[in-house]
C-alpha positions as MATLAB code, in Angstrom:
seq = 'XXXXXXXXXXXXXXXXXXXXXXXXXXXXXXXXXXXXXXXXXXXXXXXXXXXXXXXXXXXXXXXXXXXXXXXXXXXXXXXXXXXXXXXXXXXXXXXXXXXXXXXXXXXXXXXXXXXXXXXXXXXXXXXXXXXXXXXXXXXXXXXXXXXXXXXXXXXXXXXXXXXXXXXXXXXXXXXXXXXXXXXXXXXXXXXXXXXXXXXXXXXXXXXXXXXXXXXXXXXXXXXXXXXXXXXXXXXXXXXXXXXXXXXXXXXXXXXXXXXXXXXXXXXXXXXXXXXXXXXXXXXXXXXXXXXXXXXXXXXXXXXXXXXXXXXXXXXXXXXXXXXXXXXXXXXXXXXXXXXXXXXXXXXXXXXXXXXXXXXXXXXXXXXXXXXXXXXXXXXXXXXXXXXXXXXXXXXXXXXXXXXXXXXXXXXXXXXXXXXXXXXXXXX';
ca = [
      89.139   32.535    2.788;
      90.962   35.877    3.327;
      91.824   37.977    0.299;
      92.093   41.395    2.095;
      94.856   42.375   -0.027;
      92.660   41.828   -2.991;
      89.875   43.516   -1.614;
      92.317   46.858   -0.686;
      93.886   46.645   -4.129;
      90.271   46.143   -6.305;
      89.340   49.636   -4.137;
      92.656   51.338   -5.208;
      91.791   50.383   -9.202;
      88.376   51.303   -9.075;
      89.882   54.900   -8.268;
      91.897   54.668  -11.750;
      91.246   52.021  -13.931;
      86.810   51.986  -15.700;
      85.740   48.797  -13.121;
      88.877   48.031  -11.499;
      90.184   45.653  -14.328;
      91.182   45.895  -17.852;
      88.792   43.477  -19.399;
      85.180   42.860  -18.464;
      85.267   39.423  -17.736;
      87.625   40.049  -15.199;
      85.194   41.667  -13.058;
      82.976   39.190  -11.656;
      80.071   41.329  -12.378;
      78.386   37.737  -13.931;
      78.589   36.000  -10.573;
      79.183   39.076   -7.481;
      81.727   39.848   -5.342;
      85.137   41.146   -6.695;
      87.968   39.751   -8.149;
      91.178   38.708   -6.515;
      94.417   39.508   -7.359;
      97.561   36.644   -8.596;
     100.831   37.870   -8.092;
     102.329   33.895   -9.286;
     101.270   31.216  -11.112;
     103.168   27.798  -11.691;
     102.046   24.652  -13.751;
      98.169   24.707  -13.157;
      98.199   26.611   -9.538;
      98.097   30.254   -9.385;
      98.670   32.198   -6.007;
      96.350   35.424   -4.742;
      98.427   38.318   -3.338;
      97.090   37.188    0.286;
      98.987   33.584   -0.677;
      95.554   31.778   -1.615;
      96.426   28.545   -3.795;
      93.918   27.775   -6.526;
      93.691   24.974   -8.902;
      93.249   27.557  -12.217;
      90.883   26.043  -15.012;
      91.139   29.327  -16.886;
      94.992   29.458  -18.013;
      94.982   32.832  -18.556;
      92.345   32.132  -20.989;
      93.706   29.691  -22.782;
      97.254   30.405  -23.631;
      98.851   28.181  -20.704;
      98.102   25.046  -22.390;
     101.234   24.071  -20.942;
     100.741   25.293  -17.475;
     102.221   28.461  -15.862;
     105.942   29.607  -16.381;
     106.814   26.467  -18.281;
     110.452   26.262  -17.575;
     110.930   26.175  -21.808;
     109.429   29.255  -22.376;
     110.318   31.339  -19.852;
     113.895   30.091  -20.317;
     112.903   31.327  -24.464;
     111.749   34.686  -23.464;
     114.549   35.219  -21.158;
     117.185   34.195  -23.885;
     115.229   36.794  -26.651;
     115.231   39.683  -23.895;
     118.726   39.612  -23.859;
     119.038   40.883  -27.495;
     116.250   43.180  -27.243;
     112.550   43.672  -26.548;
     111.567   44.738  -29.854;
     113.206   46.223  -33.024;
     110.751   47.985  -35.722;
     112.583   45.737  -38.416;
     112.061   41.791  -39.416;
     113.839   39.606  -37.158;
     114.427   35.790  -37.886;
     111.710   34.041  -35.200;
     109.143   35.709  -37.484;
     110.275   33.126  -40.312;
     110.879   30.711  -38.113;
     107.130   31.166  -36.921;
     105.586   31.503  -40.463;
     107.199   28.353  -41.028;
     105.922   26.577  -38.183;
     102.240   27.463  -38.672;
     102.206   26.621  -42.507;
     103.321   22.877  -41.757;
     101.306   22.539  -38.764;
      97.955   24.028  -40.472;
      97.389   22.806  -44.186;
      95.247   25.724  -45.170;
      97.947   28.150  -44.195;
     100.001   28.833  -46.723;
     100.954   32.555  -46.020;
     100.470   33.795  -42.501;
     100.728   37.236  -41.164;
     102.087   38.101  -37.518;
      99.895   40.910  -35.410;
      99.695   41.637  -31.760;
      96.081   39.957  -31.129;
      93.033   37.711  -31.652;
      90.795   41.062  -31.868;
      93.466   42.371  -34.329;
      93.615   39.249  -36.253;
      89.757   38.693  -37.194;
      89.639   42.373  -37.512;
      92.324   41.944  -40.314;
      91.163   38.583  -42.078;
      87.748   40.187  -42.561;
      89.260   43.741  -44.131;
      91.699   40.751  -46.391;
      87.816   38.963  -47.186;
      86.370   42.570  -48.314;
      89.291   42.972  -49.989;
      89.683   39.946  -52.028;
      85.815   39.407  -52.878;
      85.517   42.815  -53.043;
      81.937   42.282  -51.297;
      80.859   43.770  -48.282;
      79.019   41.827  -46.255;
      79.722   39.326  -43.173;
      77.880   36.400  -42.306;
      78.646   35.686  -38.094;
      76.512   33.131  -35.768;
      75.446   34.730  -32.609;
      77.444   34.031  -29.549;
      80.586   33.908  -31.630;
      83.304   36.394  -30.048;
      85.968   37.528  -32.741;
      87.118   40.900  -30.459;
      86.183   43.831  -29.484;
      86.109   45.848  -33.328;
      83.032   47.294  -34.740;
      81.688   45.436  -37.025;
      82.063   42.202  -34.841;
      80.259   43.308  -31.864;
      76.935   42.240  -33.099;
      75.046   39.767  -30.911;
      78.854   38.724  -29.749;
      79.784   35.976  -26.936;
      82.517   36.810  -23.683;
      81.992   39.485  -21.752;
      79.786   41.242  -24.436;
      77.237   38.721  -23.735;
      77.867   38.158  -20.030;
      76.980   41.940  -19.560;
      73.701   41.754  -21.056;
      74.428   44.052  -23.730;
      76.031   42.068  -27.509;
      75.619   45.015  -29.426;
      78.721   47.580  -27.567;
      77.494   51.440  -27.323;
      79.918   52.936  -29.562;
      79.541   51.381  -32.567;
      77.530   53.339  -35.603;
      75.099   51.254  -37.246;
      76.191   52.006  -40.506;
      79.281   49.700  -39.399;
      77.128   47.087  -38.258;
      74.741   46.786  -40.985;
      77.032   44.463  -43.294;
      77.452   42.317  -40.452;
      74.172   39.533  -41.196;
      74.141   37.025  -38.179;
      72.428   33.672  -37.966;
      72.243   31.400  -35.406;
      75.029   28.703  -34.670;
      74.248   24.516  -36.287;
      71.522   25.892  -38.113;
      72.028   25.308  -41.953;
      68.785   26.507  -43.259;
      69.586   29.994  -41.875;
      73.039   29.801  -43.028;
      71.518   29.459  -46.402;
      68.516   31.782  -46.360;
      70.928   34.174  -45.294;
      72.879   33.487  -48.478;
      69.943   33.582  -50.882;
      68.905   36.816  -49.645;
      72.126   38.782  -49.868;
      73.396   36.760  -53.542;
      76.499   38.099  -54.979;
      77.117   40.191  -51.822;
      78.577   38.301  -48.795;
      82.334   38.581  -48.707;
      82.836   35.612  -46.310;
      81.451   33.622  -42.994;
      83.573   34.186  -39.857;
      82.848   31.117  -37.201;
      84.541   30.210  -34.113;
      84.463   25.597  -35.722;
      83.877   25.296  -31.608;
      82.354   28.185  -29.988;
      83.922   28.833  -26.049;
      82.531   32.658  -26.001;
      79.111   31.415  -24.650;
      80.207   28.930  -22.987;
      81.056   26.004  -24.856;
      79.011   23.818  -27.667;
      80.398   21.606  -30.533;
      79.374   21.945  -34.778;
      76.894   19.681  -35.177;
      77.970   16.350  -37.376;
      77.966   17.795  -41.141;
      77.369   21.641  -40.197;
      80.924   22.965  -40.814;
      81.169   20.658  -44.022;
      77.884   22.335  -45.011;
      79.130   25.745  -44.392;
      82.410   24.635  -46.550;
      80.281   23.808  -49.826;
      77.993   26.876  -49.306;
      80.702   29.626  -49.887;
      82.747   27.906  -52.191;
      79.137   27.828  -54.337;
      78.612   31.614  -53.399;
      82.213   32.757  -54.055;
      82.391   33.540  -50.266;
      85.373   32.988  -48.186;
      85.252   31.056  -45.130;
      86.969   32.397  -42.123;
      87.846   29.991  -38.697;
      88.484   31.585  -36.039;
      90.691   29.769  -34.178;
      91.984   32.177  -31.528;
      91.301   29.986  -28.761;
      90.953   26.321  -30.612;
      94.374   26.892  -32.726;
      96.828   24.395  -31.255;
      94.686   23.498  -28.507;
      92.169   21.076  -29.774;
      95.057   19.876  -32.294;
      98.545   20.551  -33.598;
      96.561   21.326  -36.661;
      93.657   23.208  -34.737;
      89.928   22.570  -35.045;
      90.565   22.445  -38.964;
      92.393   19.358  -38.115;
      90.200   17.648  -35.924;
      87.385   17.957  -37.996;
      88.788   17.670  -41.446;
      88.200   21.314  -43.049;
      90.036   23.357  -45.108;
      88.654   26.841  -44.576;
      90.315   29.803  -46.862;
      91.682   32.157  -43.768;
      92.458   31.194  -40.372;
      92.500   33.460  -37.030;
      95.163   32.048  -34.260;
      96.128   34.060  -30.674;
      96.882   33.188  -27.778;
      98.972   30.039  -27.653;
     101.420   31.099  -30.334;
     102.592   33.846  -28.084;
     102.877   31.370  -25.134;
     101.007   33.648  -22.759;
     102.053   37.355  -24.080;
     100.303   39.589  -26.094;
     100.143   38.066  -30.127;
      97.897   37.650  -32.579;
      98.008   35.986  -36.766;
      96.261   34.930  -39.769;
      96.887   33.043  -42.604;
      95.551   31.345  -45.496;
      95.675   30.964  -49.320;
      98.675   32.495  -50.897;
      96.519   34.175  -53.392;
      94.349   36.040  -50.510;
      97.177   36.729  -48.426;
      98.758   38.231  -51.200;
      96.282   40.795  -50.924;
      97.979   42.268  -48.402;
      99.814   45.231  -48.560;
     102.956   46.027  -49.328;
     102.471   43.317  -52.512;
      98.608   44.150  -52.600;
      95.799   46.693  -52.057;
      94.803   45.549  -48.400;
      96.287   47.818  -45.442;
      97.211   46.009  -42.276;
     100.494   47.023  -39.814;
     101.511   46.911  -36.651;
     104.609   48.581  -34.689;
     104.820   45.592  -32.389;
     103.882   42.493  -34.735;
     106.637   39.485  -34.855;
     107.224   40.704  -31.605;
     110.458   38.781  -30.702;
     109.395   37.728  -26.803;
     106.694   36.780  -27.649;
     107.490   34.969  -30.953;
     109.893   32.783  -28.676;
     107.640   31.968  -26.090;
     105.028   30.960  -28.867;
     108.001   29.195  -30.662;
     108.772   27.016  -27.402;
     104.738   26.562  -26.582;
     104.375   24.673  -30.189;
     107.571   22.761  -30.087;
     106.403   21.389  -26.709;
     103.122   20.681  -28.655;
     104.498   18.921  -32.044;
     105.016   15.480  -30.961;
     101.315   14.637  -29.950;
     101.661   13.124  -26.899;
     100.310   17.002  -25.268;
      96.820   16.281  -26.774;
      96.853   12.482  -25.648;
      97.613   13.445  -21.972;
      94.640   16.994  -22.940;
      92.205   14.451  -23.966;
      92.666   12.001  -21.135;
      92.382   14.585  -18.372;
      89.135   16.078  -20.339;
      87.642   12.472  -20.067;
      88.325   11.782  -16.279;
      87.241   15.776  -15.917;
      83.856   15.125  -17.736;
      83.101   12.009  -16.375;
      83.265   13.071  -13.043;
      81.746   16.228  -13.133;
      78.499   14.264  -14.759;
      78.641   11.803  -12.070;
      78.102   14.024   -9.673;
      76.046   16.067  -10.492;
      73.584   13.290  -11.397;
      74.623   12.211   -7.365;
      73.513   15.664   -6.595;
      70.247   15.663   -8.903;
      70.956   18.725  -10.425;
      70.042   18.970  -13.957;
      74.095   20.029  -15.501;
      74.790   19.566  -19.513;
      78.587   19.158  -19.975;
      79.985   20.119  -22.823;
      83.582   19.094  -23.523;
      86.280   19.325  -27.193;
      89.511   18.077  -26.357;
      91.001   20.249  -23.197;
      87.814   22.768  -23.590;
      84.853   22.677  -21.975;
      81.552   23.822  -20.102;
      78.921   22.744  -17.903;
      75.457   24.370  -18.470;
      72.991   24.233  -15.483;
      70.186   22.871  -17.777;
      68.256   19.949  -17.949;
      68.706   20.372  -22.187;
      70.914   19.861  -24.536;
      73.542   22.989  -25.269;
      73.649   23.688  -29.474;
      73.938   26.962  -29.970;
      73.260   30.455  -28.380;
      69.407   30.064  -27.294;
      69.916   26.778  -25.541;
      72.577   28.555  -23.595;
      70.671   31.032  -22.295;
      68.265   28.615  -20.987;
      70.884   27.670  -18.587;
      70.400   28.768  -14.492;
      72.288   31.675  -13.784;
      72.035   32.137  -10.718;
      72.474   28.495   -9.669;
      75.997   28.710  -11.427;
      76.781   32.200   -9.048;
      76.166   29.956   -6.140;
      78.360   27.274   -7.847;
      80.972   29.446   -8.851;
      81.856   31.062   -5.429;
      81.612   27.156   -3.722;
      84.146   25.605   -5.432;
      86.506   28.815   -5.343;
      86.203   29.138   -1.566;
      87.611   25.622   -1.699;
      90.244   26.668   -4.025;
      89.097   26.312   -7.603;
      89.518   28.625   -9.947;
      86.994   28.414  -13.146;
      85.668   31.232  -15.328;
      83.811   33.915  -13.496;
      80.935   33.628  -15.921;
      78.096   30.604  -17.187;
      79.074   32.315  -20.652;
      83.124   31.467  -20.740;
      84.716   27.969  -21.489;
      87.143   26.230  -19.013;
      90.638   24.947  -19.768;
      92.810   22.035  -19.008;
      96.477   22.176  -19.457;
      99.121   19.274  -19.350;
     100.560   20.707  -15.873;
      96.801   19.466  -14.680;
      97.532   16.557  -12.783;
      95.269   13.344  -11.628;
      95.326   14.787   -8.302;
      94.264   18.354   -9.868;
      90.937   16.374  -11.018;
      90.592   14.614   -8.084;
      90.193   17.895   -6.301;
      88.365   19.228   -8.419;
      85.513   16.279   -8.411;
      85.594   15.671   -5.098;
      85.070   20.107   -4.312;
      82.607   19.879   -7.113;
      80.310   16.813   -5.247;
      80.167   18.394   -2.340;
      79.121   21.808   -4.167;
      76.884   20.438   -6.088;
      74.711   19.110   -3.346;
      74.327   22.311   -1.800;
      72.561   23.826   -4.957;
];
């Protein structure tokens, strides 16, 4: 496959831009070789700038649960450009948005608007110091909420693809409050509380992890974390950056019945531009300055492009029929991929929620961090560059879930299996 212009234009950003890209996991660094460059995308196909097509199973990362310039939304950000890009000032899709969010998520009764994921989990944990006004964070390891400081401790994404969770940079006075345990594992969860008593301002969890890959709560475990903060006066914090509106209207919350106290949502409420939110209780929220003593601001939050392109994303969402065609493609995905790699003997554990998922090269099952990293690295390099040489885009790392949208079509899987079989039996 040619992709000279890629090659010319990775050389020309290495020359200006730290590693050619402007996030790590855009590097291929995890699997060799360099990235390529898209210049178009439409439903689930994107386009190189030497006019390679590519089924894409990473929709921009999640956001394009819809597919690529959805005719809706690029029609809503075209219509909201027209009256200006931005305004310093409240404009009315921010109510219309706050509005949305509180119907579609129960435990949202107050949401704030930022500009993204990092931002938001950044912000909900500054509200749980706040409001508890306790120090400490409880995180599971492999758990990616961003890039701030006192987050990047034993992280997932590109932290962990790189070899290196814990980011030079960060003082370890920051990092001390932040007490990780592993993920599905309740009697760390509540050693960790018995040891630090009165002082754990609240437990920040990705409900289904897809920043090491991909693996699912255990049956019970996210109840279990429910009861154990409301005993300890702790808040519980979802962060549901990349499961919000994608594994349910509702989110993860919805899907597996929990009411946590704060909620973290990106990425598909800005309908693939730059956004961010969190919301919960009224009484926490109303924390927040300019009613309470929490600071959090941002020039560009409630941006108004990207507020209607997140608008038109979640009205295409509402009526349900999105997750029934998400869940059927997921099925036909999974149970294909399984089938052949048991065709290929190669020892593969698929994981799969809804329109996420992951397949481990591991003969074990995938709970939590340390079965992850049991998984065959270098067999999933070798995979990686097979099936995008015949035109399939997935993550560029063992460590990053996959995503389906609804522009996916039968055909899209088809491909995909039948590349995949004959991949397979070459590792």
């Amino acid at each position: 496959m040619n992709r000279a212009q890629s090659e010319a234009l990775f050389a020309e950003a290495l020359k200006f831009i730290p590693g050619g890209v402007n996030s790590p996991v855009r590097a291929f660094r995890a699997v060799g070789g360099h990235p390529f460059f898209v210049n178009r995308a439409a439903r689930a196909h994107i386009w190189d700038v030497d006019g390679n097509e590519y089924v894409d199973y990473v929709g921009t990362w999640g956001p394009a649960i819809l597919g690529h310039a959805h005719p809706k939304i690029i029609a809503a950000v075209k219509a909201a450009a027209d009256h200006g890009t931005s305004f310093g000032i409240p404009n009315p899709f921010e109510v219309t948005m706050a509005k949305l969010i509180c119907a579609l998520v129960p435990s949202v009764e107050k949401v704030r608007m930022c500009n993204s994921g990092t931002e938001a989990c950044m912000s909900a944990i500054r509200l749980a110091r706040g409001f508890t006004k306790r120090d400490k964070i409880v995180k599971f390891d492999g758990c990616y909420h961003g890039h701030a400081d006192s987050l990047l401790v034993k992280a997932g994404s590109g932290a962990l693809t790189f070899g290196n969770p814990d980011s030079a940079g960060v003082p370890a006075d920051f990092a001390r409050h932040t007490l990780v345990v592993p993920f599905n594992d309740p009697d760390a969860l509540r050693s960790v509380f018995a040891a630090n008593a009165g002082q754990i301002a609240g437990v920040i969890i990705e409900p289904v992890p897809g920043n090491a890959g991909l693996y699912l709560p255990r049956p019970g475990f996210l109840e279990f974390m429910r009861k154990i903060t409301q005993a300890n006066g702790a808040l519980l914090i979802f962060d549901e950056v990349m499961t919000g509106f994608r594994l349910a209207a509702g989110g993860a919350q919805e899907r597996f019945g929990i009411r946590p106290d704060l909620t973290c949502f990106g990425k598909i409420i800005g309908g693939g531009l730059p956004v961010g939110a969190f919301g919960g209780r009224a009484d926490i929220m109303d924390y927040l300055a300019p009613v309470g003593p929490v600071y959090q601001a941002g020039t560009l939050s409630g941006n108004p492009l990207a507020l209607a392109a997140g608008l038109a994303a979640l009205e295409e969402l509402r009526s349900g029929e999105a997750y029934r065609k998400l869940e059927g493609l997921g099925a036909a995905l999974e149970a294909g991929l399984v089938d052949a790699a048991k065709s290929a003997g190669v020892p593969v554990q698929f994981n799969r929620c809804g329109s996420m998922f992951c397949g481990y090269f591991t003969a074990g099952p995938v709970h939590n961090l340390a079965d992850a990293m049991q998984s065959d690295r270098e067999r999933f390099k070798r995979y990686f560059h097979g099936m995008l040489d015949a035109s399939v885009y997935l993550a560029p790392s063992q460590f990053e879930a996959g995503f389906i949208s609804t522009a996916h079509t039968a055909t899209d899987i088809a491909k995909t299996l039948s590349v995949a079989a004959k991949v397979l039996k070459t590792l």
